[in-house]
KEKELUM-902331 format. One line per field, with one value per residue (C-alpha): x, y, z. Coordinates in nm, 4 decimals. Example, Ala and Ser with C-alpha at 12.3 -4.5 7.8 and 13.67 -1.06 7.14 Angstrom:
BEGIN
u c(1.2300; 1.3670) .
v c(-0.4500; -0.1060) .
w c(0.7800; 0.7140) .
//
This chain:
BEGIN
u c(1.7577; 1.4324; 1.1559; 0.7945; 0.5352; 0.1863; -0.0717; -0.1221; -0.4974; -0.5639; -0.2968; -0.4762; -0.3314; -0.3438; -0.2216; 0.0577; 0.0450; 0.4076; 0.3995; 0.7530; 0.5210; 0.4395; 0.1378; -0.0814; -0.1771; -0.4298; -0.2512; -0.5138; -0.3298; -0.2541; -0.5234; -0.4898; -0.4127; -0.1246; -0.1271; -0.1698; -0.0740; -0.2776; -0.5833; -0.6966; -0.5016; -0.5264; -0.8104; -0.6476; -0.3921; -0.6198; -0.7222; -0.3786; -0.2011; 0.1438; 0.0672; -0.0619; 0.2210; 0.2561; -0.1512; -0.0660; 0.2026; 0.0191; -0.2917; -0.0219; 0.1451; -0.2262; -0.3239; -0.0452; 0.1080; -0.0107; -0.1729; 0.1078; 0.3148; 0.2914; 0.3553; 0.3658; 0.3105; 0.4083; 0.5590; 0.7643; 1.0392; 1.3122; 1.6643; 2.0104; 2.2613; 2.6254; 2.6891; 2.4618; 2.2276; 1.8229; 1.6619; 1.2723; 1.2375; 0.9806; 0.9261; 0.8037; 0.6882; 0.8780; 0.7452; 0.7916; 0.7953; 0.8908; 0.9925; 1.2501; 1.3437; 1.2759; 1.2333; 1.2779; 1.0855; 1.1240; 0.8829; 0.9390; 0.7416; 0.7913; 1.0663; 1.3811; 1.6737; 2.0501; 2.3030; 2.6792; 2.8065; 2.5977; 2.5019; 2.1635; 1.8426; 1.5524; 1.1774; 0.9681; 0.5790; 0.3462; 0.3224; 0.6882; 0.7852; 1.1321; 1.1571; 1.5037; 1.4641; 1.7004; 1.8518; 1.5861; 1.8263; 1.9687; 1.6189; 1.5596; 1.9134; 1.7938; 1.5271; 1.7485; 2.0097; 1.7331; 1.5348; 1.8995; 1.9875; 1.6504; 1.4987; 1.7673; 1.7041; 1.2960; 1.3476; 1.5669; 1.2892; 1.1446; 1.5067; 1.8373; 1.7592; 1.8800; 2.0378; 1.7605; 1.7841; 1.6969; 1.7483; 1.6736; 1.4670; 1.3468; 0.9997; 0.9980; 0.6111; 0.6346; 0.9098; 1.0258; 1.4021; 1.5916; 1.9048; 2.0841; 2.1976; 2.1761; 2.5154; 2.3907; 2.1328; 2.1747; 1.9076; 1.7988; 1.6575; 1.4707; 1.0964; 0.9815; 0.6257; 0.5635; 0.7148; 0.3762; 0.1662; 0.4269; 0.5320; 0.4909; 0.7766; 0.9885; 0.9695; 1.0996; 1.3722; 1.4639; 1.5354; 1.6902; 1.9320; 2.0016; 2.0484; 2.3294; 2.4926; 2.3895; 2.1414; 1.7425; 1.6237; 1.2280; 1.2456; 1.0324; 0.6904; 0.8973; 1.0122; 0.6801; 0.6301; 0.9930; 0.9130; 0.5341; 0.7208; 0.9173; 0.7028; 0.3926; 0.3768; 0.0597; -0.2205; -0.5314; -0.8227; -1.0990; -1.3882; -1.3000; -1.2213; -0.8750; -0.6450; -0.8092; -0.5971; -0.7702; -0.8099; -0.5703; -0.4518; -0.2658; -0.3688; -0.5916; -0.4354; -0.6621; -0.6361; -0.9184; -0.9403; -0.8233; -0.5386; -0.3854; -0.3944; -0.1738; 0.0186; 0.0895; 0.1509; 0.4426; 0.6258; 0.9086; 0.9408; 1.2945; 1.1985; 0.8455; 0.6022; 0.2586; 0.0696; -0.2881; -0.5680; -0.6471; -0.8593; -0.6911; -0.4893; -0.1211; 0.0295; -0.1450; -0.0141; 0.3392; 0.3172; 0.2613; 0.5313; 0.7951; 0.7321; 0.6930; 1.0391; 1.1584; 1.0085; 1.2322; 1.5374; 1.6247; 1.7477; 1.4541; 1.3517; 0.9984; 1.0181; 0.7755; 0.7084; 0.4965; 0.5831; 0.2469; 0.2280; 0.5926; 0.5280; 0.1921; 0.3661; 0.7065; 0.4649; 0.3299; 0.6648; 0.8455; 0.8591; 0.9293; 1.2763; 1.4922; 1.2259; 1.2709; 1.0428; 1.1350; 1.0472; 1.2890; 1.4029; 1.4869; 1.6437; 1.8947; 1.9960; 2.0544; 2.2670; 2.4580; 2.4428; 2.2400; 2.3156; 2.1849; 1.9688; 2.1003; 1.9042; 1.6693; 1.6282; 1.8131; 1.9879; 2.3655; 2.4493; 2.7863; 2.9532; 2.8965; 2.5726; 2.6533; 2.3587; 2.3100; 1.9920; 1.8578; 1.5069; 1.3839; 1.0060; 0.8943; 0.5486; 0.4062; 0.7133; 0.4885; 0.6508; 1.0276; 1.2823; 1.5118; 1.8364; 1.6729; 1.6070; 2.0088; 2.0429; 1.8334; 1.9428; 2.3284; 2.1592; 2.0798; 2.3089; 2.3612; 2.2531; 2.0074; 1.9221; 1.5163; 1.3568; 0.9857; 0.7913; 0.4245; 0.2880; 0.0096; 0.1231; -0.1979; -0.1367; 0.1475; 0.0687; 0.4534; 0.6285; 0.9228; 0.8498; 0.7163; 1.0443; 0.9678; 1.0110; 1.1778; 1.4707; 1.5174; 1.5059; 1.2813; 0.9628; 0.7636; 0.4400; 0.4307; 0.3879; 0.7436; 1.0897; 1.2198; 1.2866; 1.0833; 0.7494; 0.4538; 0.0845; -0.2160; -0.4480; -0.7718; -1.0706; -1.1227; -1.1299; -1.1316; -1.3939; -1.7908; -1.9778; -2.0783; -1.7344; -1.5990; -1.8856; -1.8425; -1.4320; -1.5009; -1.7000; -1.3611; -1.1004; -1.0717; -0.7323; -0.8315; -1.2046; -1.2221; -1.4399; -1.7278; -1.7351; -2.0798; -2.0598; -2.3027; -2.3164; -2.3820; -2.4027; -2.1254; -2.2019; -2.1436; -2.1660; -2.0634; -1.9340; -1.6412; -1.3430; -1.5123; -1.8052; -1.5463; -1.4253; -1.8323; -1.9641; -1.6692; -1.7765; -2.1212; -2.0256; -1.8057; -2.1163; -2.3610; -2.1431; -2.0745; -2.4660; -2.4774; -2.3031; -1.9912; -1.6397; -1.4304; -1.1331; -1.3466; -1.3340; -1.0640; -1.0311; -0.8020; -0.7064; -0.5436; -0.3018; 0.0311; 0.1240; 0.1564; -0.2245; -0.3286; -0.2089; -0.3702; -0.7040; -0.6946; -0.6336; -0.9700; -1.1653; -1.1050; -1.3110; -1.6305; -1.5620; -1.6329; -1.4539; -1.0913; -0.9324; -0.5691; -0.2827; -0.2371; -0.4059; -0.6065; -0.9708; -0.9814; -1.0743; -0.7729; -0.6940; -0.3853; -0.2991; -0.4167; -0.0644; 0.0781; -0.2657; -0.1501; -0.1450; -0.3790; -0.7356; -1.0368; -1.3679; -1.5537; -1.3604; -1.4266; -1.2327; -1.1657; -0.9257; -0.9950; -1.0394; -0.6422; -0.5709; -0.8270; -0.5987; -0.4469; -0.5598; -0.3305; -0.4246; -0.7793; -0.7842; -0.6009; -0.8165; -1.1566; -1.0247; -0.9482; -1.3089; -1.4063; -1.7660; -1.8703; -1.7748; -1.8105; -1.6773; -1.6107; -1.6010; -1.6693; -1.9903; -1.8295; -1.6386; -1.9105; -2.1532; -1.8561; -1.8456; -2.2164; -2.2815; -2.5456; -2.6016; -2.9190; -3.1132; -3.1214; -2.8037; -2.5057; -2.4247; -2.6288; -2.5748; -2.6361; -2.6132; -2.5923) .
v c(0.1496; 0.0261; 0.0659; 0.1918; -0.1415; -0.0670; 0.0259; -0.2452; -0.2805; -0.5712; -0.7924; -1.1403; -1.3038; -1.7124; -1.9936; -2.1895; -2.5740; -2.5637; -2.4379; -2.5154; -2.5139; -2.8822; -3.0329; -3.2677; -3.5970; -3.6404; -3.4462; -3.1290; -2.7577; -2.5939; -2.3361; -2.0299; -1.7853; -1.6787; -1.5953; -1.2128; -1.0332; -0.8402; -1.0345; -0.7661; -0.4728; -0.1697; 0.0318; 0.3860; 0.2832; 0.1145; 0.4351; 0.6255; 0.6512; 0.6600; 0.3064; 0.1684; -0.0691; -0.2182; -0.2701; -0.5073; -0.6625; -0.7601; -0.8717; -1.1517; -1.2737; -1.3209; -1.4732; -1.7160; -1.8537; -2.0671; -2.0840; -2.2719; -1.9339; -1.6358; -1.2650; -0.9868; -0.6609; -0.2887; -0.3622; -0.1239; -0.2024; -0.0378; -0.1502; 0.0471; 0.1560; 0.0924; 0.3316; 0.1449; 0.4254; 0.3073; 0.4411; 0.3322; 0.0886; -0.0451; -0.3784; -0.3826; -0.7584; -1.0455; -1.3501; -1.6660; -2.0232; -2.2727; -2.5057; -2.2246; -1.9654; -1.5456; -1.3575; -0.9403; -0.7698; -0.4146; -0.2879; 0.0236; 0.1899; 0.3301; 0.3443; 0.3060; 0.4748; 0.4162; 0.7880; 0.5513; 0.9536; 1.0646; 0.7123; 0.8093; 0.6143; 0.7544; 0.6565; 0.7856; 0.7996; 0.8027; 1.1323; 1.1666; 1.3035; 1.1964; 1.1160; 1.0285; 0.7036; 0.5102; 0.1844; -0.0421; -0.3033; -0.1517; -0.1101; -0.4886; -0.5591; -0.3774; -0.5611; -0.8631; -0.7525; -0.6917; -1.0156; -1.2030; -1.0652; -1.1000; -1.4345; -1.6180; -1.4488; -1.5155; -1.8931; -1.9399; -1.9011; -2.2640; -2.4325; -2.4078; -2.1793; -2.3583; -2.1942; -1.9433; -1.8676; -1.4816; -1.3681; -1.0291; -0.9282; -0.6114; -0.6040; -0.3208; -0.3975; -0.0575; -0.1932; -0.3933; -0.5586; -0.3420; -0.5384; -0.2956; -0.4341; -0.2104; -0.2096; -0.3696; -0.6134; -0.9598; -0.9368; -1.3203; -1.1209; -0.8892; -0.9233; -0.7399; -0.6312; -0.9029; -1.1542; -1.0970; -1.3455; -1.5966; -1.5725; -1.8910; -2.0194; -1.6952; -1.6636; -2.0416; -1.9440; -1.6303; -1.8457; -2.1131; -1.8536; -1.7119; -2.0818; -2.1450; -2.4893; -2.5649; -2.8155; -2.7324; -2.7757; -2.7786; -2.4921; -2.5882; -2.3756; -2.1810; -1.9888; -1.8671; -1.7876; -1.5642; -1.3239; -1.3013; -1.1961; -0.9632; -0.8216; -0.8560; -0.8358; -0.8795; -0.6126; -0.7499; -0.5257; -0.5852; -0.4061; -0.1093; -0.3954; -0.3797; -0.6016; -0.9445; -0.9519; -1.1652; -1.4788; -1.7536; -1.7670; -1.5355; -1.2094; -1.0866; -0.7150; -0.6282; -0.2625; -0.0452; 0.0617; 0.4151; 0.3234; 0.1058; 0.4492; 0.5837; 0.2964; 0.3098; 0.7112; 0.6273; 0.3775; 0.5551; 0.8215; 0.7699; 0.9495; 0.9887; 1.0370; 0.9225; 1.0788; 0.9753; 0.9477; 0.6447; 0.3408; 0.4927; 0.2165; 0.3171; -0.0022; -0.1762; 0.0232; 0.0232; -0.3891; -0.4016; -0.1086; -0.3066; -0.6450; -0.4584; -0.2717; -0.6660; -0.8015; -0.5532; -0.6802; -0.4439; -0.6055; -0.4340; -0.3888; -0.2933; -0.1611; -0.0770; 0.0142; -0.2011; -0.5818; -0.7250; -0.5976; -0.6601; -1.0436; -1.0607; -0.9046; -1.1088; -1.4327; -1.3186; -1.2563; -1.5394; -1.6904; -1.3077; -1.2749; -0.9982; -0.8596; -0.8408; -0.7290; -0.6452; -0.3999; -0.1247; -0.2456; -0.6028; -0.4175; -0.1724; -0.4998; -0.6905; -0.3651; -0.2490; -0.5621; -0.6368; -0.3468; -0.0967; 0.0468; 0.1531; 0.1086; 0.4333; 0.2793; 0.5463; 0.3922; 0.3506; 0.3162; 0.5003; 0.1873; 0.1784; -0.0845; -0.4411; -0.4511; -0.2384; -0.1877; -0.0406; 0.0035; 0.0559; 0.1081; 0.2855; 0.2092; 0.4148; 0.6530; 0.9083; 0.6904; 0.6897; 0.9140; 1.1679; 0.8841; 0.6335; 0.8325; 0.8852; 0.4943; 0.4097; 0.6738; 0.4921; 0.1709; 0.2777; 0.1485; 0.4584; 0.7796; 0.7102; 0.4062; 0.4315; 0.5611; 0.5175; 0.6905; 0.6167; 0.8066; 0.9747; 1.2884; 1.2603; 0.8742; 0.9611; 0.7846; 0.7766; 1.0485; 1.2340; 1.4284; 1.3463; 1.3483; 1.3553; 1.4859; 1.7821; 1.5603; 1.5941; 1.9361; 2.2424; 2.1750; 2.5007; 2.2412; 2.0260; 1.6541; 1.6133; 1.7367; 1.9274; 1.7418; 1.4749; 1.3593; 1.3635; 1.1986; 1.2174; 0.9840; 1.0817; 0.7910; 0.6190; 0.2656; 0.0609; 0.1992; 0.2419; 0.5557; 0.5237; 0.4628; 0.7298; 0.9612; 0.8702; 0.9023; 1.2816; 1.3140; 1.2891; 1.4748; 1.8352; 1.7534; 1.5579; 1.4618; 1.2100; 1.2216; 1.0021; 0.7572; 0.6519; 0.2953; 0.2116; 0.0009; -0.1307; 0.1400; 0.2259; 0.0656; 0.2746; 0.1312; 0.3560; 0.1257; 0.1968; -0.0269; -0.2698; -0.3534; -0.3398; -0.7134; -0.8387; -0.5759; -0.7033; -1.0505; -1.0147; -0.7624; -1.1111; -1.3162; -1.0943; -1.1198; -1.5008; -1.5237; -1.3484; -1.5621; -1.3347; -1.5625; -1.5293; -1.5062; -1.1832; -0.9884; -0.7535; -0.6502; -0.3851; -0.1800; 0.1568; -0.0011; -0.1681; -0.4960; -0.6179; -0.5193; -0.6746; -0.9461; -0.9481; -0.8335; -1.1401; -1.3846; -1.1984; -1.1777; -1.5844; -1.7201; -1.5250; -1.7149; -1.9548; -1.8863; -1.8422; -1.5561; -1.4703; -1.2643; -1.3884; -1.4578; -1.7530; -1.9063; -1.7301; -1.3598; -1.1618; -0.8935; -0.6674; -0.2830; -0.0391; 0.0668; -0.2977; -0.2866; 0.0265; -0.0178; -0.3225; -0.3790; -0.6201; -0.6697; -0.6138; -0.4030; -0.3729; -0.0596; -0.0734; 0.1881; 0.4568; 0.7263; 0.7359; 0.8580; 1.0517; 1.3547; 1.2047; 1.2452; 1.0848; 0.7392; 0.7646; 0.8575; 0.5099; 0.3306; 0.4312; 0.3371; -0.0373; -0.1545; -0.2065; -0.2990; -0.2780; -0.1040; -0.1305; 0.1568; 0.0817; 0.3838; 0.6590; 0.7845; 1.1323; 0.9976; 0.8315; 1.1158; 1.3169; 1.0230; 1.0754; 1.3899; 1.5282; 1.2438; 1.1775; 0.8446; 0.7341; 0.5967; 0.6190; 0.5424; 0.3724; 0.4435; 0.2205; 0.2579; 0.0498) .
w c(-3.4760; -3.5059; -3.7234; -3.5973; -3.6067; -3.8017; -3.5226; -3.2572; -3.2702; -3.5184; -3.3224; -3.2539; -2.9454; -3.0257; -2.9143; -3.1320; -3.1432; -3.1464; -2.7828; -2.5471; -2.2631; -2.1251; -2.2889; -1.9908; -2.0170; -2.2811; -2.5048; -2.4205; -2.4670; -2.1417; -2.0015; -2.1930; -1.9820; -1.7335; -1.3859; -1.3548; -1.0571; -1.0682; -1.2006; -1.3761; -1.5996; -1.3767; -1.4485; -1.4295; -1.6849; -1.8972; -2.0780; -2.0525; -2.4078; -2.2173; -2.0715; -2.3887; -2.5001; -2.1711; -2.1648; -2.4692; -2.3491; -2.0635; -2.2543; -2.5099; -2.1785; -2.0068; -2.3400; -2.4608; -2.1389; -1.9225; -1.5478; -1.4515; -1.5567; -1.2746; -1.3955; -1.2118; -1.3539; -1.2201; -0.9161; -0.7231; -0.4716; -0.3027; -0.3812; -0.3384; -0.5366; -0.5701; -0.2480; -0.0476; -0.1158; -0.1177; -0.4267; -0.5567; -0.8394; -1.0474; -1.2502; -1.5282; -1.5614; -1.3633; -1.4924; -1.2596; -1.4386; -1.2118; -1.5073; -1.5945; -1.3172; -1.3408; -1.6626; -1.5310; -1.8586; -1.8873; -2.1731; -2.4133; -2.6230; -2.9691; -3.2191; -2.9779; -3.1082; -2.9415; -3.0164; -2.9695; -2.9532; -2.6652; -2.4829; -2.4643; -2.5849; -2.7723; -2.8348; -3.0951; -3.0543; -3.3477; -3.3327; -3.4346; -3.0605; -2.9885; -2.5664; -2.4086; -2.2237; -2.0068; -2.1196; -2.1206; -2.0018; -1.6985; -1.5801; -1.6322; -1.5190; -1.1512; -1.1094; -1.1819; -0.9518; -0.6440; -0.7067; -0.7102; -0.3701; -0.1873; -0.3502; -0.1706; 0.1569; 0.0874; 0.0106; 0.2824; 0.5327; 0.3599; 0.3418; 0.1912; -0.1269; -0.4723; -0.7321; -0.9285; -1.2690; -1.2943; -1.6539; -1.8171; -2.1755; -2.3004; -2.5187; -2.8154; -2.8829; -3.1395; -3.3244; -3.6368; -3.6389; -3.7954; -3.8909; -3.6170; -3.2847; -2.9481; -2.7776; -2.4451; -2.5410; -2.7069; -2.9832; -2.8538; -2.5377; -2.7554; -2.8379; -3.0798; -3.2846; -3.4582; -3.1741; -2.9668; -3.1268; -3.0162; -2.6723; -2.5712; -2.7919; -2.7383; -2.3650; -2.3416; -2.5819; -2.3737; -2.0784; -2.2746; -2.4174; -2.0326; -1.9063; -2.1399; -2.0951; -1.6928; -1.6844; -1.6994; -1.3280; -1.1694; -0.8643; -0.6178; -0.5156; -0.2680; -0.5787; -0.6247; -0.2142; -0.2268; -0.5151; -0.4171; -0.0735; -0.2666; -0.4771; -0.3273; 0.0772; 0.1938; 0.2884; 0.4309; 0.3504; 0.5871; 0.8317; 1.0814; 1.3881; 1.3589; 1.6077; 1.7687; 2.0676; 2.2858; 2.0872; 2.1738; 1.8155; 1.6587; 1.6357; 1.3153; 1.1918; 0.8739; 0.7423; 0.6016; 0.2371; 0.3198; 0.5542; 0.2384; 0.0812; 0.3281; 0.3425; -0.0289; 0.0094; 0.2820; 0.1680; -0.0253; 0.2428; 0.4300; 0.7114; 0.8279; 1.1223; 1.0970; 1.3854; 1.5093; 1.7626; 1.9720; 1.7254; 1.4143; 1.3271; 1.3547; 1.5237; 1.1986; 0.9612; 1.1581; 1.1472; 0.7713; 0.7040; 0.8536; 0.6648; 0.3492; 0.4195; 0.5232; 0.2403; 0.0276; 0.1546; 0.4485; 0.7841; 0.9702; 1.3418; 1.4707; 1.8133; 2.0604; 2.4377; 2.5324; 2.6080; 2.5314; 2.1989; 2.0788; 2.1709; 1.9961; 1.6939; 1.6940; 1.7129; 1.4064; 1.2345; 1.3302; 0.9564; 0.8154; 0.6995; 0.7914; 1.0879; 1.4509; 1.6379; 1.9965; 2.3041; 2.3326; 2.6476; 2.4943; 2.1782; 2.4338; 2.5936; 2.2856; 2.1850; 2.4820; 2.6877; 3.0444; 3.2001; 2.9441; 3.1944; 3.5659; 3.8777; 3.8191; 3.4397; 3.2913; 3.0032; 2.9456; 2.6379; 2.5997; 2.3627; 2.0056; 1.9871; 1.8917; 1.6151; 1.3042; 1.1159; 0.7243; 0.8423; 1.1991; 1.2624; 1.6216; 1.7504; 2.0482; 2.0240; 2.2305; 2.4995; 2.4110; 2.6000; 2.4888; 2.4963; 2.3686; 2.0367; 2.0441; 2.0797; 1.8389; 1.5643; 1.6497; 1.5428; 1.1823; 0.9500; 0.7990; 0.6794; 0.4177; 0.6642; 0.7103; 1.0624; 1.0251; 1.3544; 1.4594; 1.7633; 1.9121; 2.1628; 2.3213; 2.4695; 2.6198; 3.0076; 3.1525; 3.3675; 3.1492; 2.8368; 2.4810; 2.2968; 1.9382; 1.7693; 1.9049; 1.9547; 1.6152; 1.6167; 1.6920; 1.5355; 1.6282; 1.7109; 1.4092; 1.4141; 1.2571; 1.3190; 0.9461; 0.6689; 0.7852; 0.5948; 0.7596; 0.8169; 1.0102; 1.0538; 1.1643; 1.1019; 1.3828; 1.3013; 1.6371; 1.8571; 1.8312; 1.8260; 2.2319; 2.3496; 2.1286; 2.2679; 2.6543; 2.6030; 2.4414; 2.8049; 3.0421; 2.7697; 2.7395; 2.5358; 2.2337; 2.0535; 1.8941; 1.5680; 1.5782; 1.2685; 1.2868; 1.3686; 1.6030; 1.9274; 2.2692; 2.5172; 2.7413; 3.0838; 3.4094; 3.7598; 4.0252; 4.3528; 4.5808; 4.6917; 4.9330; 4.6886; 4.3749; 4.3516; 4.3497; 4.0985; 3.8570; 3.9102; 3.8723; 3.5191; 3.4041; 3.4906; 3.2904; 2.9935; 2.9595; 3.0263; 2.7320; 2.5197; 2.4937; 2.5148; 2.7643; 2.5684; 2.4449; 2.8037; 2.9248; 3.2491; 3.2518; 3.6060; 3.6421; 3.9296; 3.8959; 3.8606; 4.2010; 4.2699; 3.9679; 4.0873; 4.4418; 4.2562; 4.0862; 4.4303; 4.5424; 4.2329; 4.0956; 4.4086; 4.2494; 3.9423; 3.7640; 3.4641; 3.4898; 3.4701; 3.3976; 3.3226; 2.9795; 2.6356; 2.6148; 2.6540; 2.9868; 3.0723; 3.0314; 3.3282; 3.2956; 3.3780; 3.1045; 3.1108; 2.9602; 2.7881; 2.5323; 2.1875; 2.1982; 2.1881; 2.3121; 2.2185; 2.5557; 2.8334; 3.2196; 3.3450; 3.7388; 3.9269; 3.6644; 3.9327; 4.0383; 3.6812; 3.6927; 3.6283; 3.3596; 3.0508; 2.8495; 3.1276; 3.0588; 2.6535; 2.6445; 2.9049; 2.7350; 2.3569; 2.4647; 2.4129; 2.0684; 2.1057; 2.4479; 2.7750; 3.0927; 3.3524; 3.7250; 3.9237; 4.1965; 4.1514; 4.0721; 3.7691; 3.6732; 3.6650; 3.4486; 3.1919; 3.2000; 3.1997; 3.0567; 2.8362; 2.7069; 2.8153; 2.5059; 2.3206; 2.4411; 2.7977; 3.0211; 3.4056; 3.6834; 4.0201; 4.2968) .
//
């Protein structure tokens, strides 16, 4: 069908002066090379035969078009199929022109072949190995399909979305025409060997052909900003300090080169639990899971326990389409009404819910109740709707019991219920080697592995209740002395809210910095209970010794602090934090 090309290693990309792309003033050629996303080819398919015609293709496109000209290459998505069924998908190349609209490129290698008897599509390598293939214009013709569905979606979050032209081709860089025709493909969308030292006339000529007779239009940059959102949702990659929670901005959630790995390694899963300690970046990963799975076109959810974190989080998703983010508390009312919960809080949610989701994303699920797992499996869409679960067993700080998964079934002690996939994340990320040492001191239910990074040394003062409100004040004092900004310092307290609340009435007269029950350039104060799942660059514990018994209570209490802590307590729990400890780094104890 067509003819093997001669081998592809003498091709010369080069730029023709008869170019459809706009010239700039001054009559100067446009830069000479594309776009590329990524920048570079990637390196582990750079030396991999079976990659080798889409290395080339890459390298004409990079060479002939211009910057002006976006293309992303090897980009995978999830989409679903007639049934409503997700499946994984892969682009080849999408190139974005702005001048022009969406080319979907779907590369094959070798001499393709097309049996009219059986349906089915061949290659043939050099080596004379005959491979079955599937139509390389379905595969484009998905992409298409997905792209036409979620672009609109993307740009509507910048305005009323115009109408996108999103047009298909298929690139046979092995091949010669043949004088044959392929059953599904209109040779003008074909490019061929010896079309690849000319792209920048047959790329124009591809969309011309797709536009037919509507008129030529410039899209604006928005475009660009959808399929980027599509097919590329960002991932910060930055240092082990994780969430910025304190800052009056929004939060900063950056995730470590091996928790993009995970990330990466989850993504297709329909089902999965990622388990992990305290500092190991689950709420991160969670956050970025759900705007990738939004990104993709799902109408997603990301719920959570606690209030403090699902309203830093929805501030930072407020231009994300298709992505709430909500407590599960605000999420049962939107879905059963006000009175979703009776006057114990028990939920009541007997009604079919009034909101149906693809993709729903549970953060601190340690703390979720046996109903509310029935509520929110009601609130999938479907049954190949996605349930993504992120908890740690051993944070766990309410009264009931840990219900997943064994609400899924009996899971003999694993992290996951059966049929689930599952992850563990170990590497702590959040906290320094001192504060992980000093929380290993007070919990004979979980260690946390030390990761090296070194810092201040945890602070002990051992005072009781009448001297408590002073020896915080004069801890505050120290700190903005030393240069450390208030909107750095948490003051979290092992009480409820109503004593918070009185603490702070005593404490502000000591003051004169202000401090305050939310996020600003003020000291923050709050219970370690609203506190979980969130994070602050210096910590003053106070009230620790009523949880004392609690492990779960004081595993999250001790983990807040990224950099410094300080520990307010009876001189008993003091001395167990401290036990044994040598002088030297570590924890430093002072007594009054």
């Amino acid at each position: 069908m067509a003819n093997l090309a001669p081998p592809s290693q003498h091709l010369q990309w080069r730029k023709h002066s008869t170019t459809k792309y706009p010239i700039p003033p001054g009559g100067e050629e446009p830069p000479e090379m594309a776009t590329m996303h990524p920048k570079l080819f990637p390196q582990e398919r750079a030396s991999s035969p079976r990659f080798e015609a889409e290395r080339r293709v890459w390298e004409a496109l990079n060479a002939q078009l211009p910057d002006s000209v976006h293309i992303f290459y090897n980009k995978p998505f999830l989409d679903h199929n007639f049934q409503g069924e997700p499946r994984e998908a892969e682009a080849d190349f999408v190139i974005v022109d702005q001048a022009n609209g969406v080319l979907c490129l779907e590369v094959k290698g070798g001499a393709i072949e097309y049996d009219p008897e059986t349906g089915f599509f061949t290659s043939t390598d050099r080596l004379g190995n005959k491979h079955r293939i599937k139509s390389p214009k379905e595969q484009a013709k998905t992409v298409k399909f997905h792209l036409l569905k979620a672009v609109p979606r993307a740009m509507n979050a910048w305005g009323n979305p115009p109408w996108v032209l999103i047009g298909t081709a298929v690139c046979l860089p092995d091949a010669y025409r043949a004088g044959d025709e392929f059953p599904d493909i209109d040779p003008k969308e074909i490019i061929y060997f010896d079309d690849l030292d000319r792209l920048d006339t047959v790329i124009p000529a591809i969309f011309e052909f797709h536009r037919g007779q509507k008129n030529k239009v410039t899209y604006p940059k928005s475009l660009l900003r959808a399929v980027e959102q599509i097919l590329e949702p960002p991932t910060k990659v930055g240092s082990p300090t994780t969430v910025r929670v304190t800052n009056a901005e929004s939060a900063l959630f950056e995730l470590t080169a091996d928790q993009v790995r995970v990330l990466n390694g989850l993504r297709f899963a329909p089902r999965f639990a990622l388990a992990g300690g305290p500092g190991t970046g689950k709420t991160v990963i969670a956050f970025e899971q759900a705007k990738w799975l939004a990104s993709q076109g799902f109408k997603t959810l990301f719920t959570c326990f606690n209030r403090l974190l699902a309203d830093r989080l929805a501030a930072n998703a407020l231009h994300i389409s298709n992505l709430e983010v909500m407590t599960f508390h605000q999420l049962a009312n939107k879905a059963f009404g006000s009175n979703a919960f009776d006057e114990s809080g028990k939920l009541q949610a007997a009604q079919e819910p009034k909101v149906k989701y693809e993709a729903i994303v549970v953060d601190e699920a340690q703390n979720f109740q046996t109903d509310w797992w029935l509520a929110i499996e009601s609130m999938l869409e479907n049954g190949d709707s996605r349930l993504n679960v992120f908890y740690d067993p051993n944070q766990e700080i309410y009264d009931g019991t840990n219900a997943f998964p064994s609400v899924f079934g009996d899971c003999n002690g694993n992290i996951v219920p059966p049929n689930w996939s599952g992850f563990m994340l170990t590497d702590n990320v959040r906290n320094t080697s001192p504060i992980i040492a000093a929380t290993n001191r007070i919990s004979d239910r979980y260690q946390l592995p030390d990761n090296g990074v070194d810092g201040e040394q945890v602070v002990l003062i051992a005072c009781d209740q009448d001297n408590l409100t002073q020896e915080v004040a004069n801890e505050i004092t120290r700190l903005i002395e030393d240069k450390v900004p208030p909107r750095e310092i948490a003051v979290l307290c092992a009480w409820s809210s109503e004593q918070v609340d009185a603490f702070i009435r005593k404490l502000q007269p000591h003051l004169q910095t202000r401090i305050a029950r939310e996020a600003g350039d003020n000291v923050l104060i709050e219970t370690v209970r609203r506190f979980q799942g969130l994070d602050a660059s210096v910590v003053i514990l106070v009230g620790l010794d009523a949880v004392a018994h609690n492990a779960g209570a004081m595993l999250v209490a001790m983990t807040r602090a990224r950099s410094r802590l300080t520990v307010l307590a009876s001189p008993e729990l003091c001395a167990t934090i401290g036990e044994f400890r040598a002088p030297s780094p570590g924890v430093q104890f002072r007594k009054l």
